[in-house]
C-alpha positions as CSV (number, residue, x, y, z in Angstrom):
1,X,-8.7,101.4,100.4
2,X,-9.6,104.7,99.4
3,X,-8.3,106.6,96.4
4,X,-7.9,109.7,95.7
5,X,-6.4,111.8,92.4
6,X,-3.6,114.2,91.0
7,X,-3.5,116.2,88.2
8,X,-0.6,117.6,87.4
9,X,-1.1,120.8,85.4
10,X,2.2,122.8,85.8
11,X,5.4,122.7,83.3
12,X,5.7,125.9,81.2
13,X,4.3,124.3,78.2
14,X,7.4,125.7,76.2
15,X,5.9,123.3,73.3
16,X,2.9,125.7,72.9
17,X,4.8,129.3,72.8
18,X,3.7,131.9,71.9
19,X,0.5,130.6,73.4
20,X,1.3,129.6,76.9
21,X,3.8,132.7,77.1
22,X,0.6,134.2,79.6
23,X,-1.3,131.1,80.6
24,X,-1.0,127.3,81.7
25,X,-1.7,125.3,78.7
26,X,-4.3,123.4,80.7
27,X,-6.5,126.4,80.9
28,X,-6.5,126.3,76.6
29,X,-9.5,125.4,74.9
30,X,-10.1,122.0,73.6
31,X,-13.2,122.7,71.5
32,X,-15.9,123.5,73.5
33,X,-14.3,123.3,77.3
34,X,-10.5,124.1,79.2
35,X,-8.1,121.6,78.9
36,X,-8.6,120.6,82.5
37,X,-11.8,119.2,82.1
38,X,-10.8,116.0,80.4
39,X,-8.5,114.9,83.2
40,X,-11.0,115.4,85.8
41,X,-13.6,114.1,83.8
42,X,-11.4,110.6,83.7
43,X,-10.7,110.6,87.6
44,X,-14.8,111.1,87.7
45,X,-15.6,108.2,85.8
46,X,-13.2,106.1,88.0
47,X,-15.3,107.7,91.4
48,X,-13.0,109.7,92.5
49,X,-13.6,112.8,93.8
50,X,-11.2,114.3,96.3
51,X,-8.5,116.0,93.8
52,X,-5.1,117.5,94.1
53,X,-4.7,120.3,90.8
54,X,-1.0,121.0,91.0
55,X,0.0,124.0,88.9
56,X,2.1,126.6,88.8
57,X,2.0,130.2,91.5
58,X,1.4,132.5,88.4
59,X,-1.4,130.6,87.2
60,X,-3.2,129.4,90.3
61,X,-5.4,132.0,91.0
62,X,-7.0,131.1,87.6
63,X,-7.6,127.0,88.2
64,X,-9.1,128.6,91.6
65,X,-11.7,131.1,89.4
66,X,-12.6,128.9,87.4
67,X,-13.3,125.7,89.7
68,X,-12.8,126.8,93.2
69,X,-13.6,124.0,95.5
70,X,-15.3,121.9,93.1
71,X,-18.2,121.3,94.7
72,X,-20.4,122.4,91.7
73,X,-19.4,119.0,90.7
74,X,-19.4,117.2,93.5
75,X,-15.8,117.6,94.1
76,X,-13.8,118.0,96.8
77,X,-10.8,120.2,95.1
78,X,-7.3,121.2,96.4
79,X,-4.4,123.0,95.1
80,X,-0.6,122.9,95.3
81,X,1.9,124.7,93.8
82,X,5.0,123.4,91.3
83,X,7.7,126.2,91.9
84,X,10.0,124.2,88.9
85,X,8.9,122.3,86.4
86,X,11.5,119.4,87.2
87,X,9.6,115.9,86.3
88,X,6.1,114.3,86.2
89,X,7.3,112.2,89.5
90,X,7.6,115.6,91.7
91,X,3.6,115.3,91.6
92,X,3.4,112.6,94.0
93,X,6.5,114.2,96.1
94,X,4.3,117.7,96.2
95,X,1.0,115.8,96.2
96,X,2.6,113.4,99.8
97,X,0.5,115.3,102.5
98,X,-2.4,115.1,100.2
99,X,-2.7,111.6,99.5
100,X,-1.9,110.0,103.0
101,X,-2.2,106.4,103.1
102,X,-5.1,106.6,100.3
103,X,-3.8,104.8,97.1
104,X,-3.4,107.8,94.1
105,X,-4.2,107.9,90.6
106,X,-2.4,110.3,88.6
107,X,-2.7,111.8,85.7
108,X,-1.3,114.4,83.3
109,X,-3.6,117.6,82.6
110,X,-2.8,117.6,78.6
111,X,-4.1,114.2,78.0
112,X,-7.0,113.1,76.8
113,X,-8.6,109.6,77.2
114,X,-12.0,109.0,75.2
115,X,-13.8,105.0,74.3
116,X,-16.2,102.8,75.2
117,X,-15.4,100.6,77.8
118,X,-12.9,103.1,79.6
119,X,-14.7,103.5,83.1
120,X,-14.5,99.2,82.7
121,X,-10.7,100.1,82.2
122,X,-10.2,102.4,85.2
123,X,-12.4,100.6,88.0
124,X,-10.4,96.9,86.5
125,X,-7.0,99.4,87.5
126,X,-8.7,100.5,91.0
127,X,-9.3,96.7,92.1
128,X,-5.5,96.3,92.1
129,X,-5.0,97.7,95.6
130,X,-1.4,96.9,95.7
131,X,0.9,97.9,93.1
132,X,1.2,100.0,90.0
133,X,-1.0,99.8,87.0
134,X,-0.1,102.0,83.7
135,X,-2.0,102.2,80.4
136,X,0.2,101.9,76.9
137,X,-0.8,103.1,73.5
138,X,0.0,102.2,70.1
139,X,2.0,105.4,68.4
140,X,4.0,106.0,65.6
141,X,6.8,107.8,67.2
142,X,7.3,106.3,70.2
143,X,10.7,108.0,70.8
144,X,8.7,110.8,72.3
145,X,6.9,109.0,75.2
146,X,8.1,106.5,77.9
147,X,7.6,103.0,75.5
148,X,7.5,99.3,77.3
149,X,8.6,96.4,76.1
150,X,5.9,93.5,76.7
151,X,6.1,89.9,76.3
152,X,3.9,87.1,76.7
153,X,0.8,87.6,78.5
154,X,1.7,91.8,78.3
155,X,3.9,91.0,80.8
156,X,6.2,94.4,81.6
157,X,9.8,93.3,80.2
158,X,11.2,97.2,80.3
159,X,10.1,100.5,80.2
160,X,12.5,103.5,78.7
161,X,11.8,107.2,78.9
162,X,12.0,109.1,75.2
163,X,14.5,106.1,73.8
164,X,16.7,106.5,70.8
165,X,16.0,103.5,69.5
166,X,12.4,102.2,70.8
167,X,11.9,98.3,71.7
168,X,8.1,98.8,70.6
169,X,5.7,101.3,69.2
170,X,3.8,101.2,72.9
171,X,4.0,104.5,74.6
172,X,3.1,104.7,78.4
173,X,0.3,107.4,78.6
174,X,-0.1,109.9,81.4
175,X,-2.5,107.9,83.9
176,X,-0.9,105.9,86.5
177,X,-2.8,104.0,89.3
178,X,-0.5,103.2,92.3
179,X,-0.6,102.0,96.1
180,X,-0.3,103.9,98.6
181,X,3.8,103.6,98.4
182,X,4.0,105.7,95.6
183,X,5.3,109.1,97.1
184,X,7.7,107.6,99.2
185,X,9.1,106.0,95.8
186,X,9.0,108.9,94.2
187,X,11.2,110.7,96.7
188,X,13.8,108.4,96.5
189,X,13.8,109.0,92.7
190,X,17.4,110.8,91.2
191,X,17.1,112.9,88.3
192,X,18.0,111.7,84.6
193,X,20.4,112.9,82.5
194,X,17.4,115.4,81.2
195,X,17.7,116.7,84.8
196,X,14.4,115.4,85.7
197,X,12.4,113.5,88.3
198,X,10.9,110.6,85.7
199,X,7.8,108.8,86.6
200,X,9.6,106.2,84.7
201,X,11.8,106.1,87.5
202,X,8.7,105.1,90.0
203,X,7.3,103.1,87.1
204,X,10.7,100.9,86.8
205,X,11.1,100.4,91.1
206,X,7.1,98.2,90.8
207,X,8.5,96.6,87.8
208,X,11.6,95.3,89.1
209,X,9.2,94.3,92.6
210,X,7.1,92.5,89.9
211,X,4.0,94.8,91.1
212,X,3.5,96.3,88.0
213,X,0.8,96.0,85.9
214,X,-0.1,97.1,81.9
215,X,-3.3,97.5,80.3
216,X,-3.0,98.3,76.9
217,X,-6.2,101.2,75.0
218,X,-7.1,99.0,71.9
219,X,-7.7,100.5,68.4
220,X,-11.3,101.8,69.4
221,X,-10.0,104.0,71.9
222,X,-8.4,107.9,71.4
223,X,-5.5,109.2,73.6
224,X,-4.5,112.5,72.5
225,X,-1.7,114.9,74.2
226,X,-2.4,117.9,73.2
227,X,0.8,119.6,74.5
228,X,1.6,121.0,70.9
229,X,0.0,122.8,68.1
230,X,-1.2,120.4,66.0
231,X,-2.0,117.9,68.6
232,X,-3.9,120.7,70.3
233,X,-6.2,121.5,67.1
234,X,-6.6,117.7,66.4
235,X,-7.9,117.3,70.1
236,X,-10.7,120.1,69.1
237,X,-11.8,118.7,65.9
238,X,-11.8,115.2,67.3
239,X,-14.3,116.4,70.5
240,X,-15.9,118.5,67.8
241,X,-16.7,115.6,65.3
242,X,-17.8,112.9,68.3
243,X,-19.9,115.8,70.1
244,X,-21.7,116.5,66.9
245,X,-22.4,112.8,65.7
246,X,-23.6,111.4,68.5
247,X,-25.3,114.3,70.0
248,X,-23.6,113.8,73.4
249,X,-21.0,115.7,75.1
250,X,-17.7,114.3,76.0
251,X,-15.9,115.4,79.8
252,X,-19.0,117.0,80.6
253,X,-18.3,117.2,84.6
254,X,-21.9,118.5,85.3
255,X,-23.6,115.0,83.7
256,X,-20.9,113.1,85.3
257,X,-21.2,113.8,88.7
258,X,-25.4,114.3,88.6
259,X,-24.7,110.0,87.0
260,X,-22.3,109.6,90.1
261,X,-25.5,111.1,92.3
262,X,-23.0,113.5,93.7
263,X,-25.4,116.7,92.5
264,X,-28.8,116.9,92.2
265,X,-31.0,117.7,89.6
266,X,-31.5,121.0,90.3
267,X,-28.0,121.8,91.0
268,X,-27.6,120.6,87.3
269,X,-30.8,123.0,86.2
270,X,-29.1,125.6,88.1
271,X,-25.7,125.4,86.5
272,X,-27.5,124.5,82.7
273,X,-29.8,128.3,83.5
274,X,-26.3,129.8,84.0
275,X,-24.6,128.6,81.1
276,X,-28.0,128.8,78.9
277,X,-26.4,131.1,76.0
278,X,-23.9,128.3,74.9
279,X,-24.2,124.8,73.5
280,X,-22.8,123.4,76.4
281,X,-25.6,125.3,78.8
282,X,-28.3,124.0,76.8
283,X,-26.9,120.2,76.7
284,X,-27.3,120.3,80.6
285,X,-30.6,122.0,80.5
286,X,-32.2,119.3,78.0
287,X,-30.3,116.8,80.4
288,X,-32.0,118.0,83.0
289,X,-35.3,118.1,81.4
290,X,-35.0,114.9,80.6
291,X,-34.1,113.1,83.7
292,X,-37.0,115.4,85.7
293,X,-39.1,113.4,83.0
294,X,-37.8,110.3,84.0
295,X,-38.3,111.1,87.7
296,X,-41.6,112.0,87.1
């Protein structure tokens, strides 16, 4: 079964005014690349290339500038437009025509995923061609997320959207594998009392079918949603510290998709030439360098 990948990158990003009064919050900086990156970035390291970016009208003619039809990246890139911001399960209802019968990972464009071991993580979610999977995450206020409830075995007792009085400290993050049922779910969804479409909602219909399955990020990995000003900041220094240690960059979509052989070499040289006056331009040039070495 083939799979293919949303990100959803509308909302008004009300959390982030004054800064998102103008643009989509998934355009911002985090560090040294747009917000965006990091989200395609994940649904690269799980192989997946052919990509829905659903944002909003006013803002789509930038997502366009800046990655057009992705194949710079090996990418086969579409848009659609979210007229109202009215839940994180309208994705799959817009994204229907898109996805087919393909099974469709989804994923919110503020988060950020970063560890070792995560491709193992996303290709263990991609075997499970029927069903759900979602990914949880240890917080400390997990009244602001969707939190589950787990018992033996991290087996999915409950999940609950933003609860008042959480049954755990696991909140559900914003990457969600399903089947290819998904958008037919989603568009029986009703709204919640918060007048939105929940992906809790879709979440809850494969729990209750006992197709549902949880994989939890351990304490060596970092998931950050950078949808307000501190988290946004902390995002930056947290790419900025990793980047600088280790030497390496992180969401680099040029070394990812020249790794997934879906460019060349000198399609990376090309685009490392172009960016040459920044750190980020001279990472793919010594990249390239490098692997010419190796070639030769």
């Amino acid at each position: 079964m083939s799979w293919k990948g949303i990100i959803l990158a509308g909302g008004s990003g009300t959390r982030l005014y004054p800064l998102t009064l103008s643009i989509s919050k998934q355009l911002l900086p985090v560090y040294d690349k747009p917000m965006i990156y990091y989200p395609l970035s994940t649904l690269m390291l799980a192989g997946i290339n052919e990509i829905l970016i659903i944002t909003t009208p006013q803002d789509l003619s930038l997502y366009k500038a800046l990655l057009g039809d992705g194949s710079q990246f090996g990418l086969k890139l579409e848009y659609e437009m979210q007229l109202n911001p009215d839940g994180l399960a309208q994705a799959l209802i817009i994204g229907e025509h898109f996805v087919g019968d393909s099974n469709v990972c989804l994923i919110l464009g503020d988060n950020l995923f970063h560890g070792q071991g995560l491709k193992d993580f996303l290709i263990k979610a991609m075997k499970q061609k029927d069903g759900a999977s979602v990914f949880g995450y240890e917080v400390s206020n997990p009244e602001d997320f969707g939190v589950v409830d787990l018992g033996a075995d991290n087996e999915v007792l409950s999940i609950e959207e933003k609860p008042v009085s959480p049954r755990s400290n696991i909140a559900v993050t914003g990457l969600y594998f399903y089947d290819s049922n998904a958008c037919q779910i989603a568009k029986k969804v009703e709204k919640s009392a918060r007048g939105e479409l929940e992906i809790t909602s879709v979440n809850e219909v494969y729990l209750k079918e006992r197709r549902l399955k949880f994989n939890l990020f351990g304490r060596g990995f970092a998931w950050l949603d950078t949808g307000t000003h501190d988290n946004l900041i902390a995002a930056s220094q947290y790419i900025q510290i990793v980047e600088k240690r280790q030497g390496r960059k992180i969401a680099c979509l040029e070394e990812i998709a020249y790794c997934n052989n879906w460019i060349s070499i000198d399609q990376l040289r090309e685009i490392g030439i172009k960016l040459c006056k920044t750190d980020y331009g001279k990472y793919l040039n010594l990249l390239a360098q490098s692997n010419t070495r190796k070639r030769d």
